[in-house]
C-alpha positions in Angstrom: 0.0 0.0 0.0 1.5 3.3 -1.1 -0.2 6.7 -0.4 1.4 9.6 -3.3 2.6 13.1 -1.7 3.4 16.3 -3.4 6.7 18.1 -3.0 6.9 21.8 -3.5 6.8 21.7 -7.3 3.6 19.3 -7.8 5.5 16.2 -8.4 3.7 13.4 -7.1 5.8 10.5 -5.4 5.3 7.0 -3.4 4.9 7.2 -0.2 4.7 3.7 1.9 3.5 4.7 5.3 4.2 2.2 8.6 2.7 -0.3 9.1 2.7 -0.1 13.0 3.7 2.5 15.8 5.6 2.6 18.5 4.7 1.2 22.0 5.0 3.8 24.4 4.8 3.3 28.3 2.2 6.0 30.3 1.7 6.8 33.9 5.3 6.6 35.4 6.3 9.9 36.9 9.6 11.5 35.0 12.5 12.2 37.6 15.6 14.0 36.5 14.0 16.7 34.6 10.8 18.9 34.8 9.1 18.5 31.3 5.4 20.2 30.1 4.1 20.3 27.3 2.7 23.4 25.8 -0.7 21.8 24.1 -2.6 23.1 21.8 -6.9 23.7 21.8 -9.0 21.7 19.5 -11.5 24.1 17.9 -15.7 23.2 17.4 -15.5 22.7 13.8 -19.5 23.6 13.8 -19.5 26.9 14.9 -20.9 29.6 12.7 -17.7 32.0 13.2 -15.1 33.9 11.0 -11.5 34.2 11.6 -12.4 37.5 13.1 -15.1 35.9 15.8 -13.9 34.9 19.3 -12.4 31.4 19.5 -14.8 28.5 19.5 -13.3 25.8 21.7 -14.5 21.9 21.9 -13.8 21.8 25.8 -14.2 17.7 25.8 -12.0 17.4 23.3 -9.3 19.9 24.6 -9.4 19.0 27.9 -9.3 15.1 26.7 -6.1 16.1 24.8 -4.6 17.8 28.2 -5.4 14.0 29.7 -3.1 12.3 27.2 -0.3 14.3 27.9 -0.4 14.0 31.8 -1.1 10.0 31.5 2.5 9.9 29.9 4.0 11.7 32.7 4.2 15.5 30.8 3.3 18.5 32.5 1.0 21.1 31.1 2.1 24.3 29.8 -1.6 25.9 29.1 -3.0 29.0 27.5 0.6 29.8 25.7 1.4 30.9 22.3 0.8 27.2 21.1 -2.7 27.2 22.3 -2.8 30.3 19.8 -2.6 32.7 22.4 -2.8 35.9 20.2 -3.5 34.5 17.0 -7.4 33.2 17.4 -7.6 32.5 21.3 -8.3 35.5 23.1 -8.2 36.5 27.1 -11.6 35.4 27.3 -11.0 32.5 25.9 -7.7 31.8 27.2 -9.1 32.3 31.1 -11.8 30.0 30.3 -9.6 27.2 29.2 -6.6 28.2 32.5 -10.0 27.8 34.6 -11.0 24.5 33.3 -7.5 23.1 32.8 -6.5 23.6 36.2 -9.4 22.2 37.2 -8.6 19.1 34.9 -5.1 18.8 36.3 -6.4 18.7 40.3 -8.6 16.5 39.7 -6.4 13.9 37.9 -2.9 15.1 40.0 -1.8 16.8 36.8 1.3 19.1 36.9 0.3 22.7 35.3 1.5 25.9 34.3 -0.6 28.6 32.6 0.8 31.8 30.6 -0.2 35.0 32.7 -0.1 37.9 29.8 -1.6 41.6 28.7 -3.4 40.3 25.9 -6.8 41.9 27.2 -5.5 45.3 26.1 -7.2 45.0 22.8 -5.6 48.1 22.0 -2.1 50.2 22.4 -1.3 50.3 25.9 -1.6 54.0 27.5 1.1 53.6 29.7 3.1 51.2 32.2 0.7 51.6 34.7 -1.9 50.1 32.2 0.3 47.1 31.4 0.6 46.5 35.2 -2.7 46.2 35.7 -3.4 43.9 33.2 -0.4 41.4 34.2 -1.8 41.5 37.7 -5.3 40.6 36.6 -4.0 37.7 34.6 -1.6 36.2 37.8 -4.3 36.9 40.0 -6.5 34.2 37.7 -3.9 31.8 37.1 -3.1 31.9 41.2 -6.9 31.5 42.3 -6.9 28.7 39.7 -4.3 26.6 41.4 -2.0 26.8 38.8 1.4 27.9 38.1 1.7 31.1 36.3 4.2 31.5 33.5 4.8 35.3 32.9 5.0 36.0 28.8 6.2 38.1 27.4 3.7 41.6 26.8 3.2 43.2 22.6 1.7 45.8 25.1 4.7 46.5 27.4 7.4 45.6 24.3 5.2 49.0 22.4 4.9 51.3 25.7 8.3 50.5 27.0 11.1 52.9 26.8 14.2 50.9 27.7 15.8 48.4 30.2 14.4 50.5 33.4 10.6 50.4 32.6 11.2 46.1 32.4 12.8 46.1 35.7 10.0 48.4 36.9 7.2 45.7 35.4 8.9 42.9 36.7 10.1 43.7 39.7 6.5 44.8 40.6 4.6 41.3 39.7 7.7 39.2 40.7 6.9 41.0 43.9 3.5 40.4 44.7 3.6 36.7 42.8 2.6 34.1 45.8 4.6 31.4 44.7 7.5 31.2 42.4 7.0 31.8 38.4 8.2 31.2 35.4 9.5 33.8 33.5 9.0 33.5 29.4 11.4 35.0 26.9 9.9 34.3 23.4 12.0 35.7 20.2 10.7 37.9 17.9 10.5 34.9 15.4 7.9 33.4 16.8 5.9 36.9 17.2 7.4 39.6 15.6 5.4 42.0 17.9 8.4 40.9 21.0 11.5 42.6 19.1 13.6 44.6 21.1 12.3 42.8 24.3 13.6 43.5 27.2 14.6 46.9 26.0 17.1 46.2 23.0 17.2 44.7 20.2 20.7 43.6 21.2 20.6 40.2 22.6 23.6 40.7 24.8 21.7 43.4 26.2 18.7 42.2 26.4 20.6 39.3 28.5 21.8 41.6 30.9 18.3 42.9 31.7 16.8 39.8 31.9 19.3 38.3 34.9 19.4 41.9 36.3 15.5 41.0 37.0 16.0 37.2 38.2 18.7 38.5 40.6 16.7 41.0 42.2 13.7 38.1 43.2 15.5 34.9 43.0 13.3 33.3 45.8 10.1 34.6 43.0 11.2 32.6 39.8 11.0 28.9 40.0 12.8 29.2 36.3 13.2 31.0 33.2 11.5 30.0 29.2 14.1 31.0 26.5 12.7 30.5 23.2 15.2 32.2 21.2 16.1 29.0 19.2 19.7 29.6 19.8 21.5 26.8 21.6 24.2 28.3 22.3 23.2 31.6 23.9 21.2 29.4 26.0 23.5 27.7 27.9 25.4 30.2 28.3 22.2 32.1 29.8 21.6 29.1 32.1 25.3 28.7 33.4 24.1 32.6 34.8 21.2 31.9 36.7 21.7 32.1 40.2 21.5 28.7 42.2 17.8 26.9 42.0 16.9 29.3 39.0 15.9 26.8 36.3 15.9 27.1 33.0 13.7 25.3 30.9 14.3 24.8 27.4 11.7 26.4 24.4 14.4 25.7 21.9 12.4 23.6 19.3 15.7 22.8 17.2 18.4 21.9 20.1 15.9 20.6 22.4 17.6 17.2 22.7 21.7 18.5 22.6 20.0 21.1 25.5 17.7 18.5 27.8 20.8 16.3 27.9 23.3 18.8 29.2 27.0 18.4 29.6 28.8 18.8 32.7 28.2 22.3 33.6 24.3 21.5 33.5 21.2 20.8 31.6 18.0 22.6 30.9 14.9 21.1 31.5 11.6 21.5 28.9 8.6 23.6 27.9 7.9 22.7 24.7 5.8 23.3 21.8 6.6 20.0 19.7 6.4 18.1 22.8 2.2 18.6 21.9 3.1 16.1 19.0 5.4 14.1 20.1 5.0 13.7 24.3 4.4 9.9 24.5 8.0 9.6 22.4 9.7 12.8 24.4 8.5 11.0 27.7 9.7 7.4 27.0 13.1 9.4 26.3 12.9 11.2 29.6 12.4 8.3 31.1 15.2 6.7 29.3 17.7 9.8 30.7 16.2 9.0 34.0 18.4 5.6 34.6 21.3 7.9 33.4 21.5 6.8 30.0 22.4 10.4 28.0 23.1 8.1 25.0 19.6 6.3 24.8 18.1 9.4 25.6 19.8 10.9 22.6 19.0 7.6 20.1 15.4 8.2 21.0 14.9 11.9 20.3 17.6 12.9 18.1 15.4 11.6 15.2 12.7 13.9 15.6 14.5 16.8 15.0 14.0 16.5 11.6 10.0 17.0 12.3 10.6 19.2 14.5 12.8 21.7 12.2 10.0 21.3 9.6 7.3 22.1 11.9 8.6 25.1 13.0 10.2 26.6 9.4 9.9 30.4 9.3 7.6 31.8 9.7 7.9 29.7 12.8 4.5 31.4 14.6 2.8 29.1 12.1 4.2 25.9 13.5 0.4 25.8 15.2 -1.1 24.4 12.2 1.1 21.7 11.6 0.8 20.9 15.6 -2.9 20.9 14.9 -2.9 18.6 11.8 -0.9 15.8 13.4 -3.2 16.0 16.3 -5.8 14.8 13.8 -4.1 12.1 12.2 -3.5 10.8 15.2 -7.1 10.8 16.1 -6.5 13.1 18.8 -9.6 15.0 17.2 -12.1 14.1 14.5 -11.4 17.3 12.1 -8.5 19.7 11.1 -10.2 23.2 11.9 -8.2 25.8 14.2 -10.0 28.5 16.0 -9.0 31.7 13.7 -9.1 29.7 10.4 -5.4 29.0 11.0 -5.4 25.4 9.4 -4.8 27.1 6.4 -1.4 29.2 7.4 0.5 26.0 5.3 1.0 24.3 2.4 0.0 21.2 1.5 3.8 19.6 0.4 4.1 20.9 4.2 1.6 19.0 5.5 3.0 15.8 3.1 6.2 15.9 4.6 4.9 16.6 8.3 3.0 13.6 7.5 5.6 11.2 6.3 7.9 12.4 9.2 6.2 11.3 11.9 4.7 8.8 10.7 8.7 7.1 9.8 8.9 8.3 13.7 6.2 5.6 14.7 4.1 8.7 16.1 0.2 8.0 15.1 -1.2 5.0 17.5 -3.4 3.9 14.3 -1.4 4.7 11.1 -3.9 3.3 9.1 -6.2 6.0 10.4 -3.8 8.9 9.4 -3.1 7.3 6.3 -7.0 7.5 5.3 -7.2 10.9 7.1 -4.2 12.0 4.7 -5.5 10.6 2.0 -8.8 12.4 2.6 -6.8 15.6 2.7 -4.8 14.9 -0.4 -8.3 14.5 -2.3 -9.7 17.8 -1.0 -6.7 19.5 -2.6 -7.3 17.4 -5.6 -4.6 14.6 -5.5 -5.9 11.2 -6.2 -4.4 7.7 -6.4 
């Protein structure tokens, strides 16, 4: 059986997809690093909306998704830019879904984090003050929820600020206040191009600087620290920084496994995007790196960097969609429709080779389910054989 896929140029070629998946183990608690998931928000494909209308969720489905990932041992990184946090899920939405997630997690002892943001300024912030507010209202959510809060970075506090001081002045007041430790979330401007010049300058060096000049001033208030910058280097040198029980937890969704392993200075932990798709694999190698074994740890996620990579091709704030779609071949969900129309931000030869990737990785529990769902696909673009 042979399923034909499209490249770039039209050209039709064979395909044989796998003929079984992978066995992958659930339930046992990881150990020697602190991994979660960022997971992503199945739309209701039968809503009567636009890509302008307020997210319409399917909560079963969603929070059923959110289930899967804690059975295999993965935290929960909710409500965060791969949840489409700013691009079709809005504060509304995104505190209904921290309220029932949290709830989800306490009641099946699921570890969560949720994304604490500005994003209910609809429009350009008036001034600091403004942002404040809105970052308190956020934590002050996330906190009653039960839940960790994850402090992102602000398009409202990135267009009022005016350098370094006014982010010391922002963060220094929430870091204050926060009851328990945070998480604090440096996203580059490559996954939202709103976040350039964060921290005030568009000079990552300086930027740098800022950014430990506000851990150091509350290190009892940050549990650890979210670099997506998707430069390995840079973060490890960031991490060999941080002061002593300051961890820093890897968003780097091209070095993830050179970066989770570590060397012997130390090692970063996860919050993930591509761990949405791939968790029951990036668990089974956690667990693997639990008995100390760096090198079977690296034979079993090393291969998917190749997905990975592809997933997250610039622009890379699109990686959503291809998230999305291998949620539905794996019958995570019954359609491929994104809240904001978003299943549309890629191409199909994308979607072929997203498909053949992880299904050589042994990723879909039924591959003869995404091979009919891909096939399915293929015809509505008008490919057949």
């Amino acid at each position: 059986m042979t399923i034909q896929l499209p490249d770039s140029g039209g050209v039709l070629r064979s395909y044989v997809p796998r003929a079984e998946p992978l066995a992958f183990d659930t339930g046992a608690p990881l150990s020697s690093r602190v991994v979660f998931s960022a997971a992503h928000v199945v739309a209701d494909p039968f809503a009567d909306t636009t890509p302008d209308s307020p997210a319409a969720v399917d909560w079963d489905a969603t929070l059923a998704f959110r289930r899967h990932l804690w059975s295999h041992g993965l935290g929960v990184a909710e409500a965060m830019d791969t949840a489409q946090r700013g691009m079709g899920l809005d504060w509304a939405g995104a505190a209904e879904l921290i309220t029932r997630s949290a709830a989800e997690a306490k009641a099946v002892g699921g570890r969560i984090a949720c994304g604490v943001g500005t994003d209910q300024l609809t429009g350009p912030a008036q001034d600091l003050a403004q942002v404040r507010a809105a970052y308190e209202e956020q934590l002050a959510l996330v906190e009653e929820a039960g839940a960790q809060a994850i402090l992102m970075a602000s398009r409202a506090l990135a267009a009022v600020a005016r350098g370094p001081e006014d982010y010391l002045e922002v963060y220094g007041h929430l870091l204050r206040q926060a009851a328990e430790p945070v998480v604090l979330h440096w996203l580059g401007p490559m996954f939202d191009p709103a976040l350039d010049g964060y921290w005030g300058s568009a000079d990552l060096d300086a930027a740098t600087e800022t950014f430990l000049e506000v851990i150091a001033a509350h290190p009892d208030k940050v549990d650890g620290i979210k670099v997506s910058l998707l430069d390995a280097r840079r973060e490890v040198d960031l991490r060999r920084r941080l002061p002593k029980g300051v961890r820093c937890y890897t968003g780097d969704d091209f070095n993830y496994p050179e970066l989770i392993a570590g060397d012997d200075r130390g090692f970063s932990h996860a919050l993930l995007g591509v761990f949405d798709p791939l968790g029951p694999l990036a668990a089974q190698a956690v667990r693997v790196l639990d008995t100390g074994d760096a090198k079977g740890f690296r034979e079993l996620l090393d291969p998917t960097v190749e997905l990975s990579r592809h997933l997250f091709q610039a622009p890379t704030r699109f990686y959503k969609t291809g998230v999305v779609f291998l949620a539905w071949l794996s019958g995570h969900q019954d359609h491929f429709t994104m809240v904001g129309g978003l299943q549309s931000a890629r191409s199909l030869p994308h979607f072929a080779r997203a498909y053949e990737l992880a299904d050589g990785l042994g990723l879909f529990p039924n591959p003869e389910l995404a091979e009919s769902r891909m096939k399915n696909l293929l015809a509505l673009y008008g490919v057949t054989g």
